[in-house]
MARTI-486984 format. One line per 10 residues: number of its first residue (from 1); their letters; for each residue x, y negated, z of C-alpha. Coordinates in steps of 0.25 Angstrom, whole numbers, plus 2048, in hexadecimal, padded with zeros to 3 digits. Example, Ala and Ser with C-alpha at 12.3 -4.5 7.8 and 13.67 -1.06 7.14 Angstrom:
2
1	AS	831,812,81F ~ 837,804,81D
***
This chain:
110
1	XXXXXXXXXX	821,8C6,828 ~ 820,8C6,819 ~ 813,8BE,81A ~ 818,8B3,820 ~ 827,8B4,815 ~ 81B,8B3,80A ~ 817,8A6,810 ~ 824,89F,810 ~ 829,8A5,801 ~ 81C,89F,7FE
11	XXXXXXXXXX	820,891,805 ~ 82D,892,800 ~ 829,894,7F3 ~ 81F,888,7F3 ~ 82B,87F,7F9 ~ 833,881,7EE ~ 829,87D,7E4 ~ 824,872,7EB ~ 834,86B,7ED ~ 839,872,7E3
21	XXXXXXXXXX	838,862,7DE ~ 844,85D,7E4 ~ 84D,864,7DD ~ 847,862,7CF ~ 852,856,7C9 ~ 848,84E,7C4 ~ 842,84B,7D1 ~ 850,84A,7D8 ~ 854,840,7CE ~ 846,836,7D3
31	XXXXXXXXXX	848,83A,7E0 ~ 858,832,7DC ~ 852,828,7D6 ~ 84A,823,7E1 ~ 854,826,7EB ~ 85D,81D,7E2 ~ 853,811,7E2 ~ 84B,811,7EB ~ 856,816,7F7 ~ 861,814,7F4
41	XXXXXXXXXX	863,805,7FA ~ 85E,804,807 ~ 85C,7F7,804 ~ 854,7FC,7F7 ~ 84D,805,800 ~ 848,7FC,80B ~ 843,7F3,801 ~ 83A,7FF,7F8 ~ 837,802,806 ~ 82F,7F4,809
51	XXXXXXXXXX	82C,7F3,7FD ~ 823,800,7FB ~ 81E,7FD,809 ~ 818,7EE,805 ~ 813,7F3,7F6 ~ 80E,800,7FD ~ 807,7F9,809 ~ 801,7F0,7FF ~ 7FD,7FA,7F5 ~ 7F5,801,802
61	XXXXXXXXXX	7EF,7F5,807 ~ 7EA,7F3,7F8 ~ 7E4,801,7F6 ~ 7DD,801,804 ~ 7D9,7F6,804 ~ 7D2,7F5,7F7 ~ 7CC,805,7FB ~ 7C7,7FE,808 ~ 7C0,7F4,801 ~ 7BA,7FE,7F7
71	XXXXXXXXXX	7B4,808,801 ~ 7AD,7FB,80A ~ 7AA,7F2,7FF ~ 79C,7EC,803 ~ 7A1,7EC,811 ~ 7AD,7E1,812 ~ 7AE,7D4,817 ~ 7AF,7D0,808 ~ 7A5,7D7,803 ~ 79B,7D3,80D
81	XXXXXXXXXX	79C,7C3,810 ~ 796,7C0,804 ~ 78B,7C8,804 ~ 788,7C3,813 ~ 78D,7B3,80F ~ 789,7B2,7FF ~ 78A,7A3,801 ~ 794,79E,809 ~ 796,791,80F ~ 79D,786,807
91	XXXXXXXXXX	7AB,785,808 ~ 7AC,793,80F ~ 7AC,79A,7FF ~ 7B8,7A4,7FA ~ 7BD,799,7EF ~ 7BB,78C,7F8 ~ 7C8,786,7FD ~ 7CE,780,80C ~ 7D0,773,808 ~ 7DC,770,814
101	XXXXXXXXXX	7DA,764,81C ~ 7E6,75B,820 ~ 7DF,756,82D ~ 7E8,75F,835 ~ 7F6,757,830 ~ 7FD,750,839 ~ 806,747,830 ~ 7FA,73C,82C ~ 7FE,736,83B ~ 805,72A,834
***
């Protein structure tokens, strides 16, 4: 039906507009230069690979995290132990210090 021709001129039209990106040369010739640095190697390739996955995991876990603890501030474990303890006990403070004990070595046996 011509209706229906219309339609896909239409979608084909659009198609071409929309793509019509991969044949510009200045596009093709970025497209190269990734290709040429990025994947060429497969050793080059595996290491951006883990790479972008380390810095990119650790990039999320940054963002989230810091959005997680803007939308509950007031409501975390950090936030609220000292309002509940404001004074704690000696020796349990953030900036005190284990002192180790040598009681458990063995060697003073002589």
């Amino acid at each position: 039906s011509p209706a229906v021709r219309g339609q896909h001129s239409k979608l084909l039209k659009f198609c071409r507009r929309k793509f019509s990106n991969f044949q510009n040369p200045e596009k093709k010739s970025i497209q190269d230069a990734i290709y040429n640095v990025f994947m060429r190697s497969n050793v080059v390739y595996s290491t951006t690979v883990i790479t972008v996955a380390i810095f990119g995991g650790l990039a999320y876990d940054s963002v989230f995290e810091s959005l997680w603890k803007i939308n509950n501030k007031g409501k975390l474990f950090e936030d609220v132990i000292p309002q509940k303890f404001p004074n704690p006990p000696e020796g349990t403070g953030p900036d005190e210090e284990e002192e180790d004990d040598d009681d458990d070595d063995d060697d003073d046996d002589e």
